[in-house]
Biopython code that builds the backbone (N, CA, C, O; Angstrom):
import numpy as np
from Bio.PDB.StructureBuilder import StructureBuilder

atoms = [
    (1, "UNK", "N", (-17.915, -5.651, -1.713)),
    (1, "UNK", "CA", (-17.128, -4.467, -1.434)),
    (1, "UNK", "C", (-15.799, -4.895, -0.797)),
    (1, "UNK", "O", (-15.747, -5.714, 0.120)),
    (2, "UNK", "N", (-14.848, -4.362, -1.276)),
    (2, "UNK", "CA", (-12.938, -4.729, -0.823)),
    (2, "UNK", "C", (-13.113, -4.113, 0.811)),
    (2, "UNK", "O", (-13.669, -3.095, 1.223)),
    (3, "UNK", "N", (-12.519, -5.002, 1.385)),
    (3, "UNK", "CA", (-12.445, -4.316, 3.019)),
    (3, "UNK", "C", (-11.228, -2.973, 2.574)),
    (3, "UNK", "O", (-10.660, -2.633, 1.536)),
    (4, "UNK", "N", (-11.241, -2.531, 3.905)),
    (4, "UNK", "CA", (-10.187, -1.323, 4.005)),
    (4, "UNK", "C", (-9.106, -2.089, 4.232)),
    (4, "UNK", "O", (-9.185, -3.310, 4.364)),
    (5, "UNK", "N", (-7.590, -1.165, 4.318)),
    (5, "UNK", "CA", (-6.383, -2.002, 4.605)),
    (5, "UNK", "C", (-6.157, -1.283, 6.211)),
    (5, "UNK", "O", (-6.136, -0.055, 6.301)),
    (6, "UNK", "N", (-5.997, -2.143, 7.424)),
    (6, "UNK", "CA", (-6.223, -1.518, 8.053)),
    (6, "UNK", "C", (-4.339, -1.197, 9.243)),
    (6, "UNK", "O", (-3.977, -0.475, 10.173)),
    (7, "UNK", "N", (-3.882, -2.037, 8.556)),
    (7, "UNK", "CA", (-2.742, -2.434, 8.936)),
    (7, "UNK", "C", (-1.263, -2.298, 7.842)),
    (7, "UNK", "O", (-1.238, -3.264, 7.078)),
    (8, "UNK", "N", (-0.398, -1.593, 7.684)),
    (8, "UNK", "CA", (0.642, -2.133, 6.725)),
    (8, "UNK", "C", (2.275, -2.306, 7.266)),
    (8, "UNK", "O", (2.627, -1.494, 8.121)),
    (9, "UNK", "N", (3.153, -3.193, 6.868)),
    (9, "UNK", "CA", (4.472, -3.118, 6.857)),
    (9, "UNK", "C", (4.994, -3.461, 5.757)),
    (9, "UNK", "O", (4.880, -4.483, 5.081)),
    (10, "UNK", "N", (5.898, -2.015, 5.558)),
    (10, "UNK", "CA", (7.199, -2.439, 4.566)),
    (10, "UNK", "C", (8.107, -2.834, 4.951)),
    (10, "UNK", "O", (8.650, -2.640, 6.039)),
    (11, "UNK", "N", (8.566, -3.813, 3.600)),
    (11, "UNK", "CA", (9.560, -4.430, 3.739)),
    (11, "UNK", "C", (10.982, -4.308, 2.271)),
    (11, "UNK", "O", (10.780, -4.140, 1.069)),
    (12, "UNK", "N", (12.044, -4.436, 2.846)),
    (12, "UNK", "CA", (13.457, -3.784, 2.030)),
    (12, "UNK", "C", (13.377, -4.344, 0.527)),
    (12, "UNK", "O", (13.998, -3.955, -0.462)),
    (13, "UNK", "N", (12.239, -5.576, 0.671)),
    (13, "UNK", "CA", (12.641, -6.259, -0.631)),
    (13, "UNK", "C", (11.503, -5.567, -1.493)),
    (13, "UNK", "O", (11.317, -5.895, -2.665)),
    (14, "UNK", "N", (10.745, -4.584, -0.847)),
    (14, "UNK", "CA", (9.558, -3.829, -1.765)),
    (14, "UNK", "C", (8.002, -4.539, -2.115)),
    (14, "UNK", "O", (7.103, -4.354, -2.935)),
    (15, "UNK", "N", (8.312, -5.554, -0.843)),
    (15, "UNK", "CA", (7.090, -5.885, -0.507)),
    (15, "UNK", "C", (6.095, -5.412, 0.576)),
    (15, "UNK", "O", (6.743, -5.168, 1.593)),
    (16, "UNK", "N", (4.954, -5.215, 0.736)),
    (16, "UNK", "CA", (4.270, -4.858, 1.718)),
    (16, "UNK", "C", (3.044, -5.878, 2.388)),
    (16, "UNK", "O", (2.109, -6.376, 1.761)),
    (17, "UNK", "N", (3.334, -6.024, 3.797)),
    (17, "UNK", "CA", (2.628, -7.095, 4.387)),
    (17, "UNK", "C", (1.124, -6.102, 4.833)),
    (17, "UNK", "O", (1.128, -5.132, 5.591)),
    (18, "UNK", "N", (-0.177, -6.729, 4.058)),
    (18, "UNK", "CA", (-1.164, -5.623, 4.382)),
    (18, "UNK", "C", (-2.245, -6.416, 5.398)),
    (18, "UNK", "O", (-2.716, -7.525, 5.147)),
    (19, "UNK", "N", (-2.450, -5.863, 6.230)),
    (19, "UNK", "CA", (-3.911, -6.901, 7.010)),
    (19, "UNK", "C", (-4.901, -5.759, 6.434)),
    (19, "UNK", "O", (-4.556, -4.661, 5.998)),
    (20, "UNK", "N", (-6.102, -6.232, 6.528)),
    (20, "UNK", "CA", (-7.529, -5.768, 5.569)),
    (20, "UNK", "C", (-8.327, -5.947, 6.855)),
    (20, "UNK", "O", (-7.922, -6.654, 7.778)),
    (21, "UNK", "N", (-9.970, -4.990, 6.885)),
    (21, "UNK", "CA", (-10.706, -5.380, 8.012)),
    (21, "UNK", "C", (-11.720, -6.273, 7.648)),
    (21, "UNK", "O", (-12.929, -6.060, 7.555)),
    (22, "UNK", "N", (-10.877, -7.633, 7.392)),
    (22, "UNK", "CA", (-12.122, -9.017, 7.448)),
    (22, "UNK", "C", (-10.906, -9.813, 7.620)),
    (22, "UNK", "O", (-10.794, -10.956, 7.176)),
    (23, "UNK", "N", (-9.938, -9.149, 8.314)),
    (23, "UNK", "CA", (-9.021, -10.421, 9.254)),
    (23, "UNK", "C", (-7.750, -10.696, 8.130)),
    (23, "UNK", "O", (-6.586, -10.906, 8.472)),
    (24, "UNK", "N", (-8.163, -10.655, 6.935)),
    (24, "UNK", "CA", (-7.242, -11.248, 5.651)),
    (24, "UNK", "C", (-6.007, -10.669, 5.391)),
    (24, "UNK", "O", (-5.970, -9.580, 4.820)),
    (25, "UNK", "N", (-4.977, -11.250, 5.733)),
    (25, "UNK", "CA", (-3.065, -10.476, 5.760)),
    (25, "UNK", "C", (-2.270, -11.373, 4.486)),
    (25, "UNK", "O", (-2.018, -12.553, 4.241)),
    (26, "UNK", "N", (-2.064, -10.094, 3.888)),
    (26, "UNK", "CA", (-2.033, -10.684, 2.465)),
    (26, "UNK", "C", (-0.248, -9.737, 2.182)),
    (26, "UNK", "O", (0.258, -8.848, 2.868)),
    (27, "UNK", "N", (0.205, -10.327, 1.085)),
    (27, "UNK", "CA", (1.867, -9.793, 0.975)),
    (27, "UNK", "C", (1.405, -8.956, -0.845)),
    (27, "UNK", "O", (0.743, -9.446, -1.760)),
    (28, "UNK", "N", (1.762, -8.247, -0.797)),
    (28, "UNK", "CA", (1.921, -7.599, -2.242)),
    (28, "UNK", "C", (2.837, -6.876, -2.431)),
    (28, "UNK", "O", (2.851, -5.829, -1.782)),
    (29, "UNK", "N", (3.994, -7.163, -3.423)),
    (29, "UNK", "CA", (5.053, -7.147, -4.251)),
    (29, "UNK", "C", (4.610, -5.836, -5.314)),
    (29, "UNK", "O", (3.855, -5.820, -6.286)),
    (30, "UNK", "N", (5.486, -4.694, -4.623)),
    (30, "UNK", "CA", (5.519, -3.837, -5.585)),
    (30, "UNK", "C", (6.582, -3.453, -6.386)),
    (30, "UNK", "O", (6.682, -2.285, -6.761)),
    (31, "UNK", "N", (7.682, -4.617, -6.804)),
    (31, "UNK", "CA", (8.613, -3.963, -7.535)),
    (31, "UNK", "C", (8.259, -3.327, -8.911)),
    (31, "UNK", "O", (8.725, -2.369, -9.528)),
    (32, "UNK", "N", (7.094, -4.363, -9.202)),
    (32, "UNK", "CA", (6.635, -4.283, -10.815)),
    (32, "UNK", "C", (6.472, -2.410, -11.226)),
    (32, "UNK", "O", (6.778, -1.792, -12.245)),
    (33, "UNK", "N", (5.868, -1.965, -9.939)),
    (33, "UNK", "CA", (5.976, -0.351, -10.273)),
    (33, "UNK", "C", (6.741, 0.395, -9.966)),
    (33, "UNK", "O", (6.281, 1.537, -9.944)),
    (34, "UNK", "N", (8.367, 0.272, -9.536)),
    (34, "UNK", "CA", (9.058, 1.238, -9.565)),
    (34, "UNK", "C", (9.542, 1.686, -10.941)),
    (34, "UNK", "O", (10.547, 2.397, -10.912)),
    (35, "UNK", "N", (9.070, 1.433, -12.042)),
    (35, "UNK", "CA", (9.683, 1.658, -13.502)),
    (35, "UNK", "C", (8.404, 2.643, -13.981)),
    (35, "UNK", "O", (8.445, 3.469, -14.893)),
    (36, "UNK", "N", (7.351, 2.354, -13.185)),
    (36, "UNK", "CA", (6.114, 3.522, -14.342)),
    (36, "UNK", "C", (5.717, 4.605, -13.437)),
    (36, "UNK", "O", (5.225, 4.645, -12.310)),
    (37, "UNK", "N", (6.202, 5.717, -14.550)),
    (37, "UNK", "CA", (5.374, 6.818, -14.121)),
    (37, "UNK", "C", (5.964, 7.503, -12.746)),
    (37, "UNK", "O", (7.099, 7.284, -12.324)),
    (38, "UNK", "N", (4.999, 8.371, -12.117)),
    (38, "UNK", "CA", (4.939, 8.717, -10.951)),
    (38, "UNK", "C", (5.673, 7.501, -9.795)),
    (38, "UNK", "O", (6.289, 8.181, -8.973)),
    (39, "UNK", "N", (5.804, 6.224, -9.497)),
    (39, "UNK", "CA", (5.881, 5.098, -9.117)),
    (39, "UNK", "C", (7.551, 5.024, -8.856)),
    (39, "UNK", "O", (8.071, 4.490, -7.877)),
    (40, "UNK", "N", (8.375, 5.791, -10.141)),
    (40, "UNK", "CA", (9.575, 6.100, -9.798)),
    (40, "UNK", "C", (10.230, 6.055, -8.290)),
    (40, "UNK", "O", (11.014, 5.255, -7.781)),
    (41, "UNK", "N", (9.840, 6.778, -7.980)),
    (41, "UNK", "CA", (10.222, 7.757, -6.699)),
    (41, "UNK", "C", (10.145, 6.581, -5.639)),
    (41, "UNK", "O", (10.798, 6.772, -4.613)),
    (42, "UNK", "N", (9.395, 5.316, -5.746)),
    (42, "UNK", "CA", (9.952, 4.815, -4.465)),
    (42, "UNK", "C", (11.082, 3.922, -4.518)),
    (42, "UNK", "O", (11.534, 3.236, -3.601)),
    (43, "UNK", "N", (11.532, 4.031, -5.862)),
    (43, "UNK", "CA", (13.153, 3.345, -6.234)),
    (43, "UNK", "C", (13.576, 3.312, -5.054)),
    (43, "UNK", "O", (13.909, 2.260, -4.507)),
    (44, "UNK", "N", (13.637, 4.788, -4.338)),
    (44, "UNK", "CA", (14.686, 4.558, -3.012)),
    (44, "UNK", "C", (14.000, 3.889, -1.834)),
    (44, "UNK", "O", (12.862, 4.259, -1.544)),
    (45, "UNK", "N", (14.512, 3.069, -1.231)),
    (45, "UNK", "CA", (14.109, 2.164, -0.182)),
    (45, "UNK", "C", (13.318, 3.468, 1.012)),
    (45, "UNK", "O", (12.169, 3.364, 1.442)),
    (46, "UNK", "N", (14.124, 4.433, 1.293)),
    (46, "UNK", "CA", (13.541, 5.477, 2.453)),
    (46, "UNK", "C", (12.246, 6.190, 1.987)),
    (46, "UNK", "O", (11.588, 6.743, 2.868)),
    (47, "UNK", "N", (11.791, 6.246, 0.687)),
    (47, "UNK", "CA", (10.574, 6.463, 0.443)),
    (47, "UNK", "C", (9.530, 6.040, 0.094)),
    (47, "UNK", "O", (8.453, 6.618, -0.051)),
    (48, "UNK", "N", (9.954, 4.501, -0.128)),
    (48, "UNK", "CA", (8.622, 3.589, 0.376)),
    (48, "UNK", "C", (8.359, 2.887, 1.684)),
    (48, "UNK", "O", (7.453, 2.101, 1.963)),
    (49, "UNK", "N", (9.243, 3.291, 2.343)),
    (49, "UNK", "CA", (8.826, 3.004, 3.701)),
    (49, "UNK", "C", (8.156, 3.747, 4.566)),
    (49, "UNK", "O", (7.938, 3.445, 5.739)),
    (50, "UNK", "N", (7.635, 5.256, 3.711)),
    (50, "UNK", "CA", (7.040, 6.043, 4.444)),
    (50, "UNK", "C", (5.599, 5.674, 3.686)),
    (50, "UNK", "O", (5.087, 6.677, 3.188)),
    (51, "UNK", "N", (4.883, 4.516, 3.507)),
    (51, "UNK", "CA", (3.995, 4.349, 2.631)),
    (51, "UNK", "C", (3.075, 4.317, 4.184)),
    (51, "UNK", "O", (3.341, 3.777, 5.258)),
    (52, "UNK", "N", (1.744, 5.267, 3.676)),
    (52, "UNK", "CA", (0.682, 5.421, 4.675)),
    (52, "UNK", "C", (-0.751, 4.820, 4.024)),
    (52, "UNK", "O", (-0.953, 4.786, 2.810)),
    (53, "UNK", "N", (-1.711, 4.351, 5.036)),
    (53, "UNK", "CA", (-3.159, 4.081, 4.544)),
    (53, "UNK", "C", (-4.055, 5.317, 4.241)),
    (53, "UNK", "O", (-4.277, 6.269, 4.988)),
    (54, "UNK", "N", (-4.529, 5.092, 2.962)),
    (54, "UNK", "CA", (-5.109, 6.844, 2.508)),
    (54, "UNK", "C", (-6.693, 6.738, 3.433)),
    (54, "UNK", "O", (-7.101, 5.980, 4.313)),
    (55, "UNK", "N", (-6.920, 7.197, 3.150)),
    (55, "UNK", "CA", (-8.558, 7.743, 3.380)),
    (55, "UNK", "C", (-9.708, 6.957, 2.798)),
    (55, "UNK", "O", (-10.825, 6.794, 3.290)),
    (56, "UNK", "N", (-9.146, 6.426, 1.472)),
    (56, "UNK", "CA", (-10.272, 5.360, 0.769)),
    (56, "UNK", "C", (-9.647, 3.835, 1.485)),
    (56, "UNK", "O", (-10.230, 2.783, 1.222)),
    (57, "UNK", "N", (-8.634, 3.844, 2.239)),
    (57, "UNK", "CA", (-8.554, 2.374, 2.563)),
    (57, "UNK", "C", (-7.411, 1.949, 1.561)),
    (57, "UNK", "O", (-7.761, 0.950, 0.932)),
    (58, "UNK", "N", (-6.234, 2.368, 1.240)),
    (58, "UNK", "CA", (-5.916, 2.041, 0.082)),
    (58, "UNK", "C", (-4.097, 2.326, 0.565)),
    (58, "UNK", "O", (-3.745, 2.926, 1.580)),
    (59, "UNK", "N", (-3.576, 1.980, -0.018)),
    (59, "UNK", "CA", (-2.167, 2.527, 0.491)),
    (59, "UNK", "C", (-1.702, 3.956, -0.911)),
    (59, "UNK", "O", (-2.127, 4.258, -2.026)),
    (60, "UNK", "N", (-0.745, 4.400, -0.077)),
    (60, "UNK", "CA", (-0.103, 5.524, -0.543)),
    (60, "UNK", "C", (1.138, 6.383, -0.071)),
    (60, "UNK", "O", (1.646, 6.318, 1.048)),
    (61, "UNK", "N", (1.483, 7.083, -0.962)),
    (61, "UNK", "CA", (3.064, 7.441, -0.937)),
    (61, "UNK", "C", (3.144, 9.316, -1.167)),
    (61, "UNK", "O", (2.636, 9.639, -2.241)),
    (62, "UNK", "N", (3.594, 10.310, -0.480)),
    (62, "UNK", "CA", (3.409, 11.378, -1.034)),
    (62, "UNK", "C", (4.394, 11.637, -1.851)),
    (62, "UNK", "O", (5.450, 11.087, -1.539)),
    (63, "UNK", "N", (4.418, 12.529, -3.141)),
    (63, "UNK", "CA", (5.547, 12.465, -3.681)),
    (63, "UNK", "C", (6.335, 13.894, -3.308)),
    (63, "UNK", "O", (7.501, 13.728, -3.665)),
    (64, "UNK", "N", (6.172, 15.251, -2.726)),
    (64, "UNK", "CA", (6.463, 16.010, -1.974)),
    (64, "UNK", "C", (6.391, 15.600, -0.525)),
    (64, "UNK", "O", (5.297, 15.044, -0.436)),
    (65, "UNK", "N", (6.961, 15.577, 0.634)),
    (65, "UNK", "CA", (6.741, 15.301, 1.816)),
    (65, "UNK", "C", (6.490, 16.771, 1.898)),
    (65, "UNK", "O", (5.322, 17.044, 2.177)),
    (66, "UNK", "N", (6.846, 17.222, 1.822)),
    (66, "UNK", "CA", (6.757, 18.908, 2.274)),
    (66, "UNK", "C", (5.369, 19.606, 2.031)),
    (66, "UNK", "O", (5.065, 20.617, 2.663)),
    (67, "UNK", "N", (4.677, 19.134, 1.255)),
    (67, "UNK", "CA", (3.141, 19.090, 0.986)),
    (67, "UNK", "C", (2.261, 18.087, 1.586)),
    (67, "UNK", "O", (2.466, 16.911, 1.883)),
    (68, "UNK", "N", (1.226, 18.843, 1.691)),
    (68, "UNK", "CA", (0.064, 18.151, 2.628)),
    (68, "UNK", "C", (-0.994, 17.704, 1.609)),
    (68, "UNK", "O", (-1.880, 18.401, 1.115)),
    (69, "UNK", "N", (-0.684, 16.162, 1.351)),
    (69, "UNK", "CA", (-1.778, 15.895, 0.214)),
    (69, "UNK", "C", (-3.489, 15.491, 0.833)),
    (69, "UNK", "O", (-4.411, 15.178, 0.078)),
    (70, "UNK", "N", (-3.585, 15.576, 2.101)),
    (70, "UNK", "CA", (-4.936, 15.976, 2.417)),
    (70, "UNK", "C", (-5.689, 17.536, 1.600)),
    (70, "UNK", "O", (-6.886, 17.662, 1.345)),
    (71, "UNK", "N", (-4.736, 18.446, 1.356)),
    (71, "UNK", "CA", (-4.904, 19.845, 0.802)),
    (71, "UNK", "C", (-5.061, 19.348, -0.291)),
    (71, "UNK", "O", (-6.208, 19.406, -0.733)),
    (72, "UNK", "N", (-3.803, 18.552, -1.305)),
    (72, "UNK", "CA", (-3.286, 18.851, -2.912)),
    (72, "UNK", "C", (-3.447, 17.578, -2.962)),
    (72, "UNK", "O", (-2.610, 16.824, -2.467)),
    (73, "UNK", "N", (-4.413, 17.190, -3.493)),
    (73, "UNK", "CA", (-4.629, 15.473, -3.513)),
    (73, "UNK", "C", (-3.573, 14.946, -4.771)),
    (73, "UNK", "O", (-3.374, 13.735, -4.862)),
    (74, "UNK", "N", (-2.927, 15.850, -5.700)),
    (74, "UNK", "CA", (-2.362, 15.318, -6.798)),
    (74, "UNK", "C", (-0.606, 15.072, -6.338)),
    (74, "UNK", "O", (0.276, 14.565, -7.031)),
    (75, "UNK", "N", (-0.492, 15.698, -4.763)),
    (75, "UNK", "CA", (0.881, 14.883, -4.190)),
    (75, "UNK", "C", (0.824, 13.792, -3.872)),
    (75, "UNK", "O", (1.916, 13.535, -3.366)),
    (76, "UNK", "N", (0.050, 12.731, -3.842)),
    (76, "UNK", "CA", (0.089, 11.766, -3.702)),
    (76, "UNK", "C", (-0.123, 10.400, -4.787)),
    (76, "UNK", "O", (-1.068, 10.483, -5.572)),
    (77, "UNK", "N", (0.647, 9.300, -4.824)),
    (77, "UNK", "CA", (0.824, 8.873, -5.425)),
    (77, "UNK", "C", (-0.093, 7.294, -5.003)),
    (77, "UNK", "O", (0.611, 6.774, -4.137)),
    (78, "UNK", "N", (-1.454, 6.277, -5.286)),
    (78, "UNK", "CA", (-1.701, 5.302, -4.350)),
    (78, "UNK", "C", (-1.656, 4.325, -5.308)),
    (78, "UNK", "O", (-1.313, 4.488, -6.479)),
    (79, "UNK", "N", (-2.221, 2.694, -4.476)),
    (79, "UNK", "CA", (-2.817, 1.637, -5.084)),
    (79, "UNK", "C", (-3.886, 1.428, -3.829)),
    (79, "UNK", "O", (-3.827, 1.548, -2.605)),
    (80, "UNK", "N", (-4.947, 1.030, -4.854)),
    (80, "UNK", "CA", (-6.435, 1.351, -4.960)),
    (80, "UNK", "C", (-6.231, -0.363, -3.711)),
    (80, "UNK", "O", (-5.537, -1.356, -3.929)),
    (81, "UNK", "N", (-7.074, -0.091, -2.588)),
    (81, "UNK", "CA", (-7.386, -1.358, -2.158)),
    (81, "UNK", "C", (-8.200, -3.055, -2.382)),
    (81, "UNK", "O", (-8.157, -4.179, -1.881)),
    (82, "UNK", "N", (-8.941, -2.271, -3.523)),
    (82, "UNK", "CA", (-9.409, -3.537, -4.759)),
    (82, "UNK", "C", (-7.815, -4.283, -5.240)),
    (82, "UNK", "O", (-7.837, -5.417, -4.761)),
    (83, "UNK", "N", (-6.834, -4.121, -5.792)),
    (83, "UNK", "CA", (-5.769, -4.157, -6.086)),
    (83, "UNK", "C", (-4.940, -5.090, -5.527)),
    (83, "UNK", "O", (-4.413, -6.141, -5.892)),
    (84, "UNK", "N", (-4.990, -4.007, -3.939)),
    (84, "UNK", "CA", (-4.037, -4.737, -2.945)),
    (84, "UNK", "C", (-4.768, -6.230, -2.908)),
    (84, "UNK", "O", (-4.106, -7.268, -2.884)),
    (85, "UNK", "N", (-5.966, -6.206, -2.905)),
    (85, "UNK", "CA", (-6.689, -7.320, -2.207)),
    (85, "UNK", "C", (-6.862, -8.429, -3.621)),
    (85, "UNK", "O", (-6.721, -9.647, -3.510)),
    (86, "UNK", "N", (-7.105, -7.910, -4.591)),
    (86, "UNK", "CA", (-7.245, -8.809, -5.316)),
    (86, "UNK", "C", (-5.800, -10.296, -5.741)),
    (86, "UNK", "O", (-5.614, -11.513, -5.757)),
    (87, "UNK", "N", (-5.022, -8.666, -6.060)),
    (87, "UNK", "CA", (-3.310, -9.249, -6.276)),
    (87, "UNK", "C", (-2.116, -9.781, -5.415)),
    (87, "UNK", "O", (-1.017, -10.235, -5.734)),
    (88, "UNK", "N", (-2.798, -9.537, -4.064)),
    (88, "UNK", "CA", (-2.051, -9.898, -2.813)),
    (88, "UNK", "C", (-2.153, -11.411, -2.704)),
    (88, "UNK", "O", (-3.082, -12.078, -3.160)),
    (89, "UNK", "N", (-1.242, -11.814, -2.138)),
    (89, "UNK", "CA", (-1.099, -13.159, -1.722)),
    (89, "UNK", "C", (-1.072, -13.292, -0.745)),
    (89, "UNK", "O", (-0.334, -12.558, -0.086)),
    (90, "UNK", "N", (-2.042, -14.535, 0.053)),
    (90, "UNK", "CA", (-2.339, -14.378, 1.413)),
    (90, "UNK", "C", (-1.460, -15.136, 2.184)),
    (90, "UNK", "O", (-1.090, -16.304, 2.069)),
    (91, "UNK", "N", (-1.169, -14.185, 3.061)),
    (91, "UNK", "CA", (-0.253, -14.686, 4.284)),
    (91, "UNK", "C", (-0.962, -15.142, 5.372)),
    (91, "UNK", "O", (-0.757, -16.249, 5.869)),
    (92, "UNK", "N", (-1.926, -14.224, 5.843)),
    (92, "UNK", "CA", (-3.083, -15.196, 7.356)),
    (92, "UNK", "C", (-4.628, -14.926, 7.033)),
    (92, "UNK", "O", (-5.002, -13.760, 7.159)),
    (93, "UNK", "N", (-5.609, -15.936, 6.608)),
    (93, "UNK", "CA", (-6.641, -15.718, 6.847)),
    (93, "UNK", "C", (-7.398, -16.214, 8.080)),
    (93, "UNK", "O", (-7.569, -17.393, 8.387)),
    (94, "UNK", "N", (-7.942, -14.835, 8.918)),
    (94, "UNK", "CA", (-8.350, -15.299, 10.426)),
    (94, "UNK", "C", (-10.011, -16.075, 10.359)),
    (94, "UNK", "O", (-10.425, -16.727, 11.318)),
    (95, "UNK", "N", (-10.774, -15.891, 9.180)),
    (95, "UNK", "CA", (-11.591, -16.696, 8.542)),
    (95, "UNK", "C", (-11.972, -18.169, 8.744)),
    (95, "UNK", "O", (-12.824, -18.868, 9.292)),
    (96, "UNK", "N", (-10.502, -18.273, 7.750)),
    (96, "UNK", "CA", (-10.124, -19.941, 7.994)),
    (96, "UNK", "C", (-9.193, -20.354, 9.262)),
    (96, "UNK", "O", (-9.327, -21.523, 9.625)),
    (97, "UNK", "N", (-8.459, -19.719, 9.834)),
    (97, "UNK", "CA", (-8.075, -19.593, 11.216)),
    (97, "UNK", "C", (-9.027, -19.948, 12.354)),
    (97, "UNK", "O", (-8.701, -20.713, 13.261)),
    (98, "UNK", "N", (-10.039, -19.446, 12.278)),
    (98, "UNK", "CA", (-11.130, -19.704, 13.790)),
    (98, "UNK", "C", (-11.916, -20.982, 13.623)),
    (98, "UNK", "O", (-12.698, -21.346, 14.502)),
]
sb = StructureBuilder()
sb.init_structure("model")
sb.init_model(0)
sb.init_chain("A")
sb.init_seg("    ")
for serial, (resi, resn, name, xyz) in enumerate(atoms, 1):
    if name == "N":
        sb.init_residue(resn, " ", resi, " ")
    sb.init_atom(name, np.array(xyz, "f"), 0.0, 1.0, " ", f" {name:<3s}", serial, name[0])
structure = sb.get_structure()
């Protein structure tokens, strides 16, 4: 089972530094999806920096701010934490650390 993401920072170049809860801080590069789909919208730098951890452990983006996608689950736009974790590249494992 993929840990949760329990930690995130964005960064300008549209990368996101994620720590996971089994210690593992991993970098994943999302430029590849500002061209598909829904994914558009974080073209602009100020709206992927409002990227939050959903509820499944997973990151996400609303695409209305003005809507509450706890209510309208289809305002929100995510990547699945299998994803982050698989495709991420690791920056600190506290694992091999201790």
């Amino acid at each position: 089972m993929t840990p949760k993401v329990i930690h995130i920072i964005t960064h300008d170049d549209y990368t996101i530094t994620i720590t996971f809860a089994d210690g593992i801080t991993k970098n994943y590069d999302c430029k590849h999806l500002l061209d598909k789909g829904a994914f558009k919208i974080l073209d602009k730098l100020s709206k992927f920096h409002i990227a939050i951890i959903d509820d499944l452990g997973g990151i996400g983006w609303d695409i209305d701010d003005n809507i509450d996608s706890n209510i309208i689950w289809s305002n929100r736009i995510d990547i699945c934490k299998s994803i982050l974790y698989q495709e991420g590249i690791i920056v600190q494992d506290s694992i091999l650390n201790s």
